[in-house]
GUBA-45377 format. One line per 10 residues: number of its first residue (from 1); for each residue x, z, y of C-alpha. Coordinates in nm, 2 decimals. Layout:
# residues N
NUM> X/Z/Y ~ ...
END
This chain:
# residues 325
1> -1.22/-1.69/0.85 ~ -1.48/-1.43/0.96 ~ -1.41/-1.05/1.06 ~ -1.75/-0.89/0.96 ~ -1.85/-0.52/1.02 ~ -1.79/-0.35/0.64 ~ -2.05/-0.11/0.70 ~ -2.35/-0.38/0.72 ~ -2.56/-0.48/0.40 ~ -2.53/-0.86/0.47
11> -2.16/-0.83/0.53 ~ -2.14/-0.66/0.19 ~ -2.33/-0.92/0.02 ~ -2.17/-1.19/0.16 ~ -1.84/-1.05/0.08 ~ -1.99/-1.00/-0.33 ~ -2.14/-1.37/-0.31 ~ -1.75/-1.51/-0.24 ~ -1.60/-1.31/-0.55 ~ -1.88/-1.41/-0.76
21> -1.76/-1.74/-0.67 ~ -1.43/-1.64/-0.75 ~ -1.31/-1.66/-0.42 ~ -1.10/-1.36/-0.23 ~ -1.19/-1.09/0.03 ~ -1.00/-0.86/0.27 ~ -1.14/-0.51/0.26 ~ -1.07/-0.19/0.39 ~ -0.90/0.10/0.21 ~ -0.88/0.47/0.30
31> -0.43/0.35/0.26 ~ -0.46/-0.04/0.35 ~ -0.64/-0.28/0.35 ~ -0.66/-0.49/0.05 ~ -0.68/-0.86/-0.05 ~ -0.93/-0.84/-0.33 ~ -1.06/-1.09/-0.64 ~ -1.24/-1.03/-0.95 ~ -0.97/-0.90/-1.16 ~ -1.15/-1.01/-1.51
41> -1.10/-1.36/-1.37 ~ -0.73/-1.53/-1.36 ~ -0.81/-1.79/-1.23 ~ -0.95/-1.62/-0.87 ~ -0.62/-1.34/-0.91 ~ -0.37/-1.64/-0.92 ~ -0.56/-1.71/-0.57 ~ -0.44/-1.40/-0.41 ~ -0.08/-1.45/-0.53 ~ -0.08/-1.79/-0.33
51> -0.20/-1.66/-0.05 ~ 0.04/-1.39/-0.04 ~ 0.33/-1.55/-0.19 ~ 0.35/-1.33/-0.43 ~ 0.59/-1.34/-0.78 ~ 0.43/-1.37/-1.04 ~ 0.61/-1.08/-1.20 ~ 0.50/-0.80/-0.97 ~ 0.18/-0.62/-1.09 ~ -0.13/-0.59/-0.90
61> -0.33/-0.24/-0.85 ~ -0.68/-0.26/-1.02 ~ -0.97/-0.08/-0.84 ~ -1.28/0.04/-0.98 ~ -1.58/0.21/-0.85 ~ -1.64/0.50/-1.10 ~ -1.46/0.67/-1.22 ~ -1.63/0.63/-1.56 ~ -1.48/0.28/-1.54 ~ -1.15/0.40/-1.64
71> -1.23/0.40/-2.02 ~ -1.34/0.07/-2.00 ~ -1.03/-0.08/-1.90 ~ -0.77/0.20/-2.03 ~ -0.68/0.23/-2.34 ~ -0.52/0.62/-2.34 ~ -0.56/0.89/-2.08 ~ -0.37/1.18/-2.12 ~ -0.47/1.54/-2.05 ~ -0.26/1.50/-1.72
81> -0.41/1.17/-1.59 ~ -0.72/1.35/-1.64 ~ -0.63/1.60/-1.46 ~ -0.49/1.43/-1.16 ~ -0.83/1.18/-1.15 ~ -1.04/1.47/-1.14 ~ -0.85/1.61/-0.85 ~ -0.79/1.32/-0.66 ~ -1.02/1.06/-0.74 ~ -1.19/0.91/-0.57
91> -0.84/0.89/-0.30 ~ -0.53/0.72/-0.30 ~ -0.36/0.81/-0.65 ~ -0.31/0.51/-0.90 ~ -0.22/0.56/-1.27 ~ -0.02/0.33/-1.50 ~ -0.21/0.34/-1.82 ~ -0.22/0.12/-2.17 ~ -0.46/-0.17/-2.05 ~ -0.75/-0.27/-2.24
101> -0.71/-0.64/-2.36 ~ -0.99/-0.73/-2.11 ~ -0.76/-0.67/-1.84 ~ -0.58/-1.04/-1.77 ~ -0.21/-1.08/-1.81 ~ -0.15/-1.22/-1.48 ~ -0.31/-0.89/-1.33 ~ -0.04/-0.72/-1.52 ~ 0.28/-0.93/-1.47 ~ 0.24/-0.96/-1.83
111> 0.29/-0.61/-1.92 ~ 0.10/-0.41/-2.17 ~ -0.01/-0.12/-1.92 ~ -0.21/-0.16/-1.58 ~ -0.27/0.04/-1.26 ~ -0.57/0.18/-1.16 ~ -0.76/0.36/-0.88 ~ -1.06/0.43/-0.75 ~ -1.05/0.41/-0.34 ~ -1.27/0.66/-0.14
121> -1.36/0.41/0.15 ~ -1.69/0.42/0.16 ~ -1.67/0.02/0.26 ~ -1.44/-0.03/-0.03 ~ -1.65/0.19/-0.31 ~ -1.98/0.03/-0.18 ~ -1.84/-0.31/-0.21 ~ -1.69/-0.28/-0.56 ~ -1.99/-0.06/-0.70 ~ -2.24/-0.30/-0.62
131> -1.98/-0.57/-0.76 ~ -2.01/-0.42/-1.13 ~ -1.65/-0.56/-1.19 ~ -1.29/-0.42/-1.14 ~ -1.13/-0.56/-0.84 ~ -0.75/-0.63/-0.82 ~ -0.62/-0.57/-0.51 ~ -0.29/-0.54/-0.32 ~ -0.24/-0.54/0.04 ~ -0.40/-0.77/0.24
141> 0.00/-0.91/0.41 ~ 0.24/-1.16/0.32 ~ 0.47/-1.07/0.02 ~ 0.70/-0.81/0.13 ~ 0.60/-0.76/0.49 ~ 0.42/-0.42/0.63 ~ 0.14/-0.34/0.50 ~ -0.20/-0.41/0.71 ~ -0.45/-0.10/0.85 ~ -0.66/-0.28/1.06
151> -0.87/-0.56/1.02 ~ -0.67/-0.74/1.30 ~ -0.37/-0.71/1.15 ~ -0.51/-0.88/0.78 ~ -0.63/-1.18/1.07 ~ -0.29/-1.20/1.20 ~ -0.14/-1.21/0.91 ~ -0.34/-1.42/0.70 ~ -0.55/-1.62/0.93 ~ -0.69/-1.90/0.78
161> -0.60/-1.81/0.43 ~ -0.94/-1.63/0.30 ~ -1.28/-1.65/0.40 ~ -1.38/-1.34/0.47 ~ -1.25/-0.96/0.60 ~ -1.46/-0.66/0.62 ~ -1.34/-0.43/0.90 ~ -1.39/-0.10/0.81 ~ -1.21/0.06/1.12 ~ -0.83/0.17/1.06
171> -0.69/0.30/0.79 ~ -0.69/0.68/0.76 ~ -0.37/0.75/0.53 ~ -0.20/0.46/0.70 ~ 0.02/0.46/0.37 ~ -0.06/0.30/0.05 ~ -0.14/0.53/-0.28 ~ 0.08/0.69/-0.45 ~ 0.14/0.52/-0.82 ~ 0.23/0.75/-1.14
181> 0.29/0.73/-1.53 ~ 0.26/0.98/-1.77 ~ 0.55/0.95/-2.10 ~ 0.54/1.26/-2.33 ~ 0.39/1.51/-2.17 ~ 0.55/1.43/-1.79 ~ 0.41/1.28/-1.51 ~ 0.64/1.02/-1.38 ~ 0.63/0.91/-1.01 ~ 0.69/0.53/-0.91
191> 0.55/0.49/-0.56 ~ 0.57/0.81/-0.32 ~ 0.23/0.76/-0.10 ~ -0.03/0.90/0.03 ~ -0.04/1.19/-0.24 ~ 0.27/1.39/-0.20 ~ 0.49/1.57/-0.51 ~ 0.36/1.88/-0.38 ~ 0.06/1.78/-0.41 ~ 0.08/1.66/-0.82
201> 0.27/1.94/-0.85 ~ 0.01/2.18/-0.81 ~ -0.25/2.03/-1.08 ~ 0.03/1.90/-1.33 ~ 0.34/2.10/-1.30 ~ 0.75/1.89/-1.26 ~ 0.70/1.53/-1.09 ~ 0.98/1.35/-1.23 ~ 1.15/1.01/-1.04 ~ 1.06/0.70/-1.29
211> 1.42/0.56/-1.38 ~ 1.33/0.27/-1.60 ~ 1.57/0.02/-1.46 ~ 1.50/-0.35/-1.48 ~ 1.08/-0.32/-1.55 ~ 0.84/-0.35/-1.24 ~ 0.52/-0.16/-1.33 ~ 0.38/-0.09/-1.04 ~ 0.34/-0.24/-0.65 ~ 0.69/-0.15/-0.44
221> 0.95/-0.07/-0.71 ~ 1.14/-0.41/-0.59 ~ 1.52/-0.33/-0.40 ~ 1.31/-0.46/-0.09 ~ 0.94/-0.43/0.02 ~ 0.75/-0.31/0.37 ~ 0.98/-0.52/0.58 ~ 0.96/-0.65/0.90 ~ 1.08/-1.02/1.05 ~ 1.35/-0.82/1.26
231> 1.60/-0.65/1.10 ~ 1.57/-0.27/1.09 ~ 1.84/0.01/1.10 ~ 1.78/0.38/0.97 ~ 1.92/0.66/1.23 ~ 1.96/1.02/1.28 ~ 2.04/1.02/1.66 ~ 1.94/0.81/1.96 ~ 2.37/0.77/1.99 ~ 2.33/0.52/1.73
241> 2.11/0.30/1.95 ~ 2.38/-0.01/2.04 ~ 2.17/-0.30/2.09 ~ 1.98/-0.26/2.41 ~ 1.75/-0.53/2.31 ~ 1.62/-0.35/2.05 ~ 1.29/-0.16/1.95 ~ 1.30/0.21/1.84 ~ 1.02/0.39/1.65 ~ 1.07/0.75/1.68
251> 0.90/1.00/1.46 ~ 0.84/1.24/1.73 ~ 0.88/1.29/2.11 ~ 1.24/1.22/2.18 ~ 1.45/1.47/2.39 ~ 1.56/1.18/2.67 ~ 1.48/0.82/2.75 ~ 1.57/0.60/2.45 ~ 1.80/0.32/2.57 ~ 1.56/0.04/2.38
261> 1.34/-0.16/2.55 ~ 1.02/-0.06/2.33 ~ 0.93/0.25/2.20 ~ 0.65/0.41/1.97 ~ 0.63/0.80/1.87 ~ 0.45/0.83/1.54 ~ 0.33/1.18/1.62 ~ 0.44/1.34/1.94 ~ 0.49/1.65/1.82 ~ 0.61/1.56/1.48
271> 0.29/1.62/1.28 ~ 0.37/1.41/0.92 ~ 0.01/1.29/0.83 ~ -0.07/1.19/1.20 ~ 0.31/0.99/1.16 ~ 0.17/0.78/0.82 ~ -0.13/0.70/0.98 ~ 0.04/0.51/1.28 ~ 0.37/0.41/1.05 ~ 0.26/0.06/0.93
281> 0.05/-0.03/1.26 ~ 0.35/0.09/1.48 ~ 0.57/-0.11/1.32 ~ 0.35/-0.46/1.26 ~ 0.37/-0.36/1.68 ~ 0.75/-0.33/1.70 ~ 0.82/-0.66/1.51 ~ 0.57/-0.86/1.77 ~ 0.85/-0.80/2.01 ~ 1.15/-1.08/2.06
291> 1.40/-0.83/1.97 ~ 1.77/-0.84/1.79 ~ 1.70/-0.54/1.56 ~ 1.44/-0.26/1.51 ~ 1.55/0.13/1.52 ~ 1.39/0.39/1.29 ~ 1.43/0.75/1.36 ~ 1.43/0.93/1.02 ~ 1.15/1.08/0.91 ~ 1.19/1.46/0.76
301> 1.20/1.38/0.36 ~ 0.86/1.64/0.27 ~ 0.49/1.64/0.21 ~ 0.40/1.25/0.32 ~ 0.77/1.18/0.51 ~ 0.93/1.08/0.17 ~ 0.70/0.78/0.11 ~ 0.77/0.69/0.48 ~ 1.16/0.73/0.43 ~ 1.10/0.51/0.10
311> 0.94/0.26/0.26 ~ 1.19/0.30/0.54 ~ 1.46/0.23/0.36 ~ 1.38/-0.10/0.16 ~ 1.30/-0.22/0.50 ~ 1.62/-0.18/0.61 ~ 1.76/-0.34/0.25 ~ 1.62/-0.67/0.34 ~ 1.87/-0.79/0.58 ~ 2.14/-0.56/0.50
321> 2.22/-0.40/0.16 ~ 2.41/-0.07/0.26 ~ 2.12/-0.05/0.54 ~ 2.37/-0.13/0.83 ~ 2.36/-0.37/1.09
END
C-alpha cells in the first residue's frame, strides 16, 4: 500500500491508472474518506465489498464530477432535488433517485433507485473528473466501524487491503453527507450529516424522517453502524461514569476532572461544526485505548449535533440493544 500526496498530478494518475484496471483507491472527501472503484464495473465494486466486509445488501453512494452527470445516471429529478443540487452541490448532500439501467445492481443492493453526490474536495473532484466515470464509494473502514478522516486512519484500518490512498489532509466536515429522497412532493431524510434540516429546510420547505421499515436505501439506515471495538454508553452527566477504566469523549470542556482514564473534548467551548470535525478521529483515538467501555457525553440534538447523536446512538446499539452497559 502507498500513502501518496492527493494534490500531485502523478499521484492522480496513478490513482486513475488502478481504476482503469479495475482496481480500488482510498481518497479524500470533504466528509470521509472514501474507498473508491469504477462504479459501471461490478466486477471492481464487488472488490470494495471484500475488502470492507460489506453485505451485499447495503447500497453504496455513487459520486460524480459534474454535476451535469446526474442525468446520465438518474432517471427523474424533481423540482426539489434540483433545488437542493443547486444549493449544495458540489458538498456533502446525496440524493436517492430512479437509477438509470447503466448503474450495476450490485451498486444498488439490487434496488431500482441509487445515491448520488458530487464531493467538493478538490482531490476527490479532480480525481473523478479526469476519470470520466462515476465512482462508487463508501467509507474507506471496515463494515460498521467509524468512519476514516485522515489518510492514516484508511492505513490503519485497511493496511494491506488496497493499493493506493491519496491523502488529501483531514477531513473538513468530519461527518459523512447527508442522504435524502424525494416521494410526492416531500423531501424525505435518511442519513442526518453534514447538511443539517435547517439547512434543507430553507431551500425546500418540511424535512420529513424516512419511515420505510424493512428497505435499506441508502449507507447507515442499519439498527447499528459507526461503532467502535469497545463498547460505548450514551450519558448526560459525568455521575454516570462507573467504570474507571474507561474512556470519555466529552462534547465540550467539562466542569471537573472526569474520573476516566482518557479524555477528548470535541470542541472546548461547545462549537457543533468544530465537534463533527473531530467526532470520528476522536473516537477511532478512544477505541486505540485497552479499555472496558467508552463514554459519550451527549451531544445538543441541532444544526450538525443530530447526525452526531445518530451516529452516537447505533454505536452504542452494537453491544447493547437498550444502549446500556
Amino acid at each position: 500500500m502507498e500513502i501518496l500526496d492527493g494534490a500531485e498530478t502523478a499521484s492522480i494518475e496513478k490513482a486513475l491508472a488502478f481504476l482503469r484496471a479495475g482496481d480500488i483507491v482510498a481518497f479524500p472527501t470533504e466528509t470521509v474518506y472514501g474507498l473508491g472503484a469504477d462504479a459501471l464495473n461490478p466486477y471492481a465494486v464487488a472488490k470494495i465489498f471484500e475488502v470492507k466486509k460489506r453485505p451485499k445488501f447495503d447500497p453504496l453512494i455513487v459520486h460524480i464530477g459534474d454535476k451535469r452527470w446526474l442525468s446520465l445516471f438518474a432517471d427523474h429529478m424533481p423540482v426539489e432535488v434540483v433545488r437542493l443540487t443547486e444549493k449544495f452541490w458540489p458538498g456533502p448532500l446525496t440524493v436517492i433517485l430512479p437509477k438509470k439501467p447503466i448503474i450495476p445492481d450490485i451498486v444498488t443492493a439490487g434496488l431500482t433507485t441509487v445515491g448520488i453526490r458530487m464531493p467538493s474536495h478538490p482531490v476527490a473532484l479532480r480525481l473523478i473528473k479526469a476519470f470520466r466515470n462515476p465512482v462508487a464509494a463508501p467509507s474507506a473502514n471496515p463494515f460498521g466501524y467509524m468512519s476514516p478522516t485522515k489518510a492514516v486512519h484508511v492505513a490503519k484500518m485497511l493496511k494491506d487491503r488496497l493499493p493506493l490512498i491519496l491523502d488529501g489532509g483531514d477531513s473538513v466536515f468530519g461527518i459523512e453527507s447527508t442522504i435524502v429522497s424525494c416521494r410526492d412532493n416531500r423531501v424525505y431524510i435518511h442519513r442526518h450529516g453534514a447538511i443539517t434540516v435547517e439547512e434543507l429546510e430553507r431551500v425546500v420547505g418540511n424535512i420529513y424522517e424516512n419511515k420505510e421499515d424493512g428497505i435499506c436505501e441508502s449507507p447507515g439506515e442499519l439498527p447499528f453502524h459507526y461503532a467502535p471495538s469497545r463498547p460505548l454508553k450514551i450519558i448526560t452527566s459525568m455521575d454516570e461514569i462507573r467504570h474507571a477504566n474507561s474512556s470519555f469523549l466529552a462534547f465540550r470542556n467539562p466542569p471537573e476532572q472526569p474520573d476516566a482514564k482518557y479524555i477528548k473534548v470535541l470542541s472546548p467551548d461547545g462549537n457543533l461544526r468544530e465537534a463533527a470535525a473531530n467526532f470520528f478521529s476522536y473516537l477511532i483515538e478512544l477505541d486505540h485505548h485497552d479499555v472496558d467501555v467508552i463514554y459519550a457525553e451527549k451531544i445538543p440534538e441541532q444544526g450538525i449535533g443530530k447526525a452526531m447523536m445518530e451516529r452516537l446512538r447505533k454505536a452504542s446499539k452494537k453491544y447493547h440493544p437498550e444502549g446500556g452497559i
